[in-house]
C-alpha positions in Angstrom: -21.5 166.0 -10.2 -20.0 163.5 -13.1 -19.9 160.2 -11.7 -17.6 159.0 -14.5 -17.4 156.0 -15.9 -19.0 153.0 -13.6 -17.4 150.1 -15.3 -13.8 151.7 -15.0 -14.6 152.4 -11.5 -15.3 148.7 -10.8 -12.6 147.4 -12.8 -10.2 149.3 -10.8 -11.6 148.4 -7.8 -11.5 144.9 -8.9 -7.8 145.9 -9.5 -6.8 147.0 -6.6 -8.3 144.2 -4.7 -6.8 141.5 -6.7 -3.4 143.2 -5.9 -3.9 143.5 -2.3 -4.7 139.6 -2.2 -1.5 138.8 -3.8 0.4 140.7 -1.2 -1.9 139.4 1.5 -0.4 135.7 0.2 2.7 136.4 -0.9 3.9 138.1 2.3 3.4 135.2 4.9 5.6 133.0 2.3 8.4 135.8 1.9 8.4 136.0 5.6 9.3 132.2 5.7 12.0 132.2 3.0 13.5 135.3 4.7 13.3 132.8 7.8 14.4 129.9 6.4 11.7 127.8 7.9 8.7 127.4 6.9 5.7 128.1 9.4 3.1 125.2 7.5 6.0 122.9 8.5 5.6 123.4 11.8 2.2 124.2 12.1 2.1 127.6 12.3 3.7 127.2 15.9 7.5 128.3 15.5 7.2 131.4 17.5 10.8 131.2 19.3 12.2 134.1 17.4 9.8 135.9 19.5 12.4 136.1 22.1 14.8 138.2 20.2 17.7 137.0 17.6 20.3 136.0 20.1 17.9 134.3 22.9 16.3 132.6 20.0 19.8 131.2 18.7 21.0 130.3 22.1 17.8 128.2 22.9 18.4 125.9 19.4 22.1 126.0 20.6 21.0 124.4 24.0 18.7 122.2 22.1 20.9 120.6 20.1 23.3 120.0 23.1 20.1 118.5 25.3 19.7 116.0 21.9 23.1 114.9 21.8 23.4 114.4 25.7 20.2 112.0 25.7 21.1 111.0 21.8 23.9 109.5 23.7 22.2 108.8 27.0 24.8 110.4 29.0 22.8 111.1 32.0 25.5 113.5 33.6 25.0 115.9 31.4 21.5 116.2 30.9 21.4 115.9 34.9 24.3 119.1 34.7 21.6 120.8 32.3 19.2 121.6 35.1 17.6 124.1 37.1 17.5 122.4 40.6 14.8 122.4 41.9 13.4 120.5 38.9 9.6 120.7 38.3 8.5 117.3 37.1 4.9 116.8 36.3 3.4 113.1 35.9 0.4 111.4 36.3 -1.4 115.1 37.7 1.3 114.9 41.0 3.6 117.8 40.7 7.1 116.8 42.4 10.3 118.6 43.1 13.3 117.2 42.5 15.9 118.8 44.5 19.9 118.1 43.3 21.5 116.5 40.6 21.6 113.0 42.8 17.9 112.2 43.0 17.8 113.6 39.1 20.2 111.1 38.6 19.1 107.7 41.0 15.0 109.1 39.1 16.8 109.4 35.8 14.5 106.6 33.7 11.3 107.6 35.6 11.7 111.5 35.0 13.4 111.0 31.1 11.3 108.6 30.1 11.0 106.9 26.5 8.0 109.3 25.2 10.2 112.3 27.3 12.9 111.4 25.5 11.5 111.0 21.9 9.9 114.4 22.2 13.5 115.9 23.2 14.8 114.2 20.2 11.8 114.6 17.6 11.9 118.5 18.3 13.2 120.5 15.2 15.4 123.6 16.1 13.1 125.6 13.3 10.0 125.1 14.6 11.1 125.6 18.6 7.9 127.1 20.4 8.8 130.0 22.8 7.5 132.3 25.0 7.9 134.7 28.1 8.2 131.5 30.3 11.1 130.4 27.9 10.9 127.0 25.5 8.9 124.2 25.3 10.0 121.2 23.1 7.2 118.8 21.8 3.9 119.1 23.5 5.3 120.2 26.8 7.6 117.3 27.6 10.5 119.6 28.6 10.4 123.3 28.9 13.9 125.1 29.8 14.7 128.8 29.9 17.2 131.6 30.3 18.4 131.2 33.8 21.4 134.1 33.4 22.6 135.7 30.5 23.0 133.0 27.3 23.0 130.5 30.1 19.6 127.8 29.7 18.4 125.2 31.4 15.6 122.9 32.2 12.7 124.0 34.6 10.1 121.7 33.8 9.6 117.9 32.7 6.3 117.3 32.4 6.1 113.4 31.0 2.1 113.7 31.1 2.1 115.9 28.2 3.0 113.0 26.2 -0.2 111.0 26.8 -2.2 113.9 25.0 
């Protein structure tokens, strides 16, 4: 049997394994561009695309109009962008809150400051979603697809913030 030439078979070895570690970087960073996002920026943790192309768009689109209502702190319409009954989580006691009126008399004590900041600190690119729909920030608020292209909030959860 002729083994050939040992050096030549480590070389290309060598070869082939230097190429397949180029590709094995390169892709992750083509995959951003393509993206237009870049995954370091948000930790590795912008997984709403998951969803699919047009739930994915329609949760940034929701997004941005949940910034600009408390941007503007125009309670109606944040109160307008909920699913009633409203999960709110704080301080471990888990509390429903039933229709738009005790959203709105609660408002400050449901939306508070560090609710609010995550709402308005969240970046559309880096938007964590799953099958339960999206979370912004650490868990502050998490809304989802209630009918077709039509989101809303299920879940404040002003704890989260004191992780």
């Amino acid at each position: 049997m002729y083994k050939g030439n040992t050096r030549f078979r480590t070389s290309r070895i060598g070869l082939m394994q230097s190429v397949l570690l180029v590709v094995v970087c390169a892709v992750p960073g083509m995959l951003d561009a393509q993206a237009g996002t870049s995954a370091s920026a948000c930790g590795g943790n912008s997984t709403i695309d998951v969803l699919g192309a047009k739930p994915a768009a329609a949760a940034r689109a929701f997004l941005a109009q949940l910034q600009g209502a408390v941007q503007s702190n125009n309670k109606e319409a944040v109160a307008g962008m909920i699913s009633y009954p409203l999960l709110v989580l704080r301080d471990g006691k888990r509390t429903r809150i039933p229709r738009k009126e005790a959203l709105l008399s609660n408002y400050d004590r449901i939306f508070t400051a560090s609710v609010r900041d995550a709402v308005l600190q969240q970046t559309a690119q880096c938007l964590f979603g799953n099958s339960l729909g999206a979370m912004v920030g650490s868990g502050e608020v998490w809304f989802s697809e209630q009918a077709p292209e039509q989101w809303k909030i299920i879940t404040v959860n002003e704890s989260a913030s004191a992780r």
